[in-house]
C-alpha positions as CSV (number, residue, x, y, z in Angstrom):
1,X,-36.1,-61.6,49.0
2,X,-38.6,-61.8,51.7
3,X,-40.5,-59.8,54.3
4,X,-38.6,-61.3,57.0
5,X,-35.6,-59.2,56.3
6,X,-33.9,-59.2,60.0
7,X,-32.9,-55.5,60.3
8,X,-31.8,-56.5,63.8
9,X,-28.3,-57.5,63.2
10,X,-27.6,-53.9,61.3
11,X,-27.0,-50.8,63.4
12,X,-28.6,-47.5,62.3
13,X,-26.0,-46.1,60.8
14,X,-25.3,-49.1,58.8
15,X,-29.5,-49.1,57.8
16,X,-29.1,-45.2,56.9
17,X,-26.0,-46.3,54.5
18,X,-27.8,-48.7,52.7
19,X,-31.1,-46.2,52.9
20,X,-28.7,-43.7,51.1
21,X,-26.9,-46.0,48.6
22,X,-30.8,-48.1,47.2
23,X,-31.5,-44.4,44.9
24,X,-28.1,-44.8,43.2
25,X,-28.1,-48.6,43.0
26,X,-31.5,-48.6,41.5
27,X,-30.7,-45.8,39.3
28,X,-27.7,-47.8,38.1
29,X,-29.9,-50.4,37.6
30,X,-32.1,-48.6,35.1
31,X,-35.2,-48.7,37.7
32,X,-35.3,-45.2,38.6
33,X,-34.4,-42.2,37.2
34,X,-33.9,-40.0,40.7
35,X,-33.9,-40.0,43.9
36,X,-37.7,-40.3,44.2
37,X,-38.3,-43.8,44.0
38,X,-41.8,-44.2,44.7
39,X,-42.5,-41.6,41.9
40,X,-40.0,-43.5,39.2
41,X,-41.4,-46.6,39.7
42,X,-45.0,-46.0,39.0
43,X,-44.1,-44.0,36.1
44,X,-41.8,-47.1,34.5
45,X,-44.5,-49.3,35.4
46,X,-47.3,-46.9,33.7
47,X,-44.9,-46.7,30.7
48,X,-44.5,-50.0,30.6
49,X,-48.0,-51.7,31.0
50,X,-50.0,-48.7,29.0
51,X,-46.9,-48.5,25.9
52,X,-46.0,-44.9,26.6
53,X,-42.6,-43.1,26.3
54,X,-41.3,-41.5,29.5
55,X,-40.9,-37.6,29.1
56,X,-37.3,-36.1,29.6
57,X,-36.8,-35.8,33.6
58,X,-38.3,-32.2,34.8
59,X,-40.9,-32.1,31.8
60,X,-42.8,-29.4,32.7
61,X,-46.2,-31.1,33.4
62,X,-45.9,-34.2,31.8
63,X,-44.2,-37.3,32.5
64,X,-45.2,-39.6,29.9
65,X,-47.3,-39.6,26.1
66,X,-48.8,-41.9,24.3
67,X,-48.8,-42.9,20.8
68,X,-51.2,-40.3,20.0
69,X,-49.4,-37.4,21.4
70,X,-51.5,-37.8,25.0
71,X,-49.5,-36.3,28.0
72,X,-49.7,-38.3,30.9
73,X,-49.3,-36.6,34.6
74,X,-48.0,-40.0,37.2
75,X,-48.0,-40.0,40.3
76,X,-47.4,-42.9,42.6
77,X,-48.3,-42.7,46.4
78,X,-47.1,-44.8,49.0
79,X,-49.6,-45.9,51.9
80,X,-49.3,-47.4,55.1
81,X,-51.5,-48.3,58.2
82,X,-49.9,-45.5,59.8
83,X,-50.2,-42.8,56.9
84,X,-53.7,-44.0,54.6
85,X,-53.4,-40.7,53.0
86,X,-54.7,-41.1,49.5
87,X,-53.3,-37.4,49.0
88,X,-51.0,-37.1,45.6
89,X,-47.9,-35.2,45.3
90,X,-48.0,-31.5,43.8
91,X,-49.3,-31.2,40.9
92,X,-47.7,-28.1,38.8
93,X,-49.0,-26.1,35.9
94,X,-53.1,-26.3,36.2
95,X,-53.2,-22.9,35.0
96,X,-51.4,-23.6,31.5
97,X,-54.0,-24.7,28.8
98,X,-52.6,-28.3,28.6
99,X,-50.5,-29.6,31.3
100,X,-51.3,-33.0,30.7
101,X,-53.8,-35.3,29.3
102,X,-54.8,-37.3,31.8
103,X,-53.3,-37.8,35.4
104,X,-53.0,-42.0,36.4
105,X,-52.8,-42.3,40.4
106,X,-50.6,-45.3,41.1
107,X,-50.9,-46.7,44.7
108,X,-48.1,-49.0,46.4
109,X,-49.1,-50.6,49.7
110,X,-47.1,-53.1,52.1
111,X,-47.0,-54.9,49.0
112,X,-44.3,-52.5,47.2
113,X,-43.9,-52.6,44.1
114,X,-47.4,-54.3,43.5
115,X,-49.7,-52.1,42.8
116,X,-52.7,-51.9,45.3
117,X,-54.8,-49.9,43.0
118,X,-54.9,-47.3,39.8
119,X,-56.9,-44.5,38.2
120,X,-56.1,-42.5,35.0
121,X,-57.7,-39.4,35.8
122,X,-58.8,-36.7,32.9
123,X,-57.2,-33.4,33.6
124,X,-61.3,-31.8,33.3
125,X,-61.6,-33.7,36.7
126,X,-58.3,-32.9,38.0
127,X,-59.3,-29.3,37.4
128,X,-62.7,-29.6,39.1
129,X,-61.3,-31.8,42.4
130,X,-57.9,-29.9,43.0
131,X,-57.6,-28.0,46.2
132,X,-55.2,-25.4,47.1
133,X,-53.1,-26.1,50.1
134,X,-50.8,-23.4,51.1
135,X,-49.7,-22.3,47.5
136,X,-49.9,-26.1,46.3
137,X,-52.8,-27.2,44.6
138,X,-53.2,-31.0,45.6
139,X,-55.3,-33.9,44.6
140,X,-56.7,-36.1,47.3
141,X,-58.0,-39.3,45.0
142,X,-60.5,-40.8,46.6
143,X,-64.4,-41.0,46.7
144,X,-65.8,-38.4,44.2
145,X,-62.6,-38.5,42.1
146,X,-62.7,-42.0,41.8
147,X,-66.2,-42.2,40.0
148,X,-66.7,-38.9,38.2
149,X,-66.9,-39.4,34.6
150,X,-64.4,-39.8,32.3
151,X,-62.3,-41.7,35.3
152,X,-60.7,-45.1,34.4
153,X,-59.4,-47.8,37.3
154,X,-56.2,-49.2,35.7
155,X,-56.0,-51.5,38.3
156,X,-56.0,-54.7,36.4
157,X,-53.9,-53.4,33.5
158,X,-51.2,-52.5,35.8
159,X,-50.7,-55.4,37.8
């Protein structure tokens, strides 16, 4: 399929239809394992490229470990002219001991599913860069984030 999908000759409701129908189709499929699709595709795709086994949906904390027991926090973000935020999804359970391992920051772009770029992030940096919004602490990965040690651009590996 193409970008030059002609949306023109549906209506709106028939658009919202499909809109509703591509999480169970793609679930049934074996791409995603909810309704959040941008999330359950970078976590198959960080699975798959890195050699990890995906967590039980609703983990607490985790969504992935490696072979050496590593918990693995993914989140994907989607980005667009209109919406550059480079601002993660929630990220639960900082104050247990050991959420996670290490958080990897997938972003999609026009380009979705190709991944425009990648970070595995050590939960020590996590900590130190996390900001409270409201009663959410959030993760804005950019700058700082990006180049404080320990910090590893998985670009490459998951394209």
């Amino acid at each position: 399929m193409t970008t030059d999908f002609d949306f023109a000759q549906y209506s709106d409701d028939d658009l919202l239809r499909l809109w509703k129908r591509f999480p169970e189709v793609l679930r049934h499929r074996g791409i995603c394992r909810t309704r959040n699709v941008v999330s359950d595709v970078a976590e198959r795709l960080v699975a798959q490229k890195l050699g990890l086994t995906l967590a039980r949906n609703s983990t607490p904390g985790y969504d992935a470990t490696g072979a050496g027991g590593e918990r693995y926090q993914i989140k994907g973000r989607l980005f667009s002219d209109s919406n550059p935020s480079k601002q993660l999804g929630d990220i639960h359970y900082l104050t247990e001991e050991r959420p996670f391992d290490f958080l990897v920051a997938v972003f999609f772009n026009d380009g979705f599913p190709s991944v425009h770029a990648a970070y595995k992030i050590p939960l020590s940096v996590v900590r130190q860069f996390v900001r409270r919004k409201g009663n959410r602490d959030v993760l804005i990965a950019r700058g700082p984030v990006l180049v404080a040690p320990g910090v590893e651009d998985l670009t490459a590996k998951l394209r």
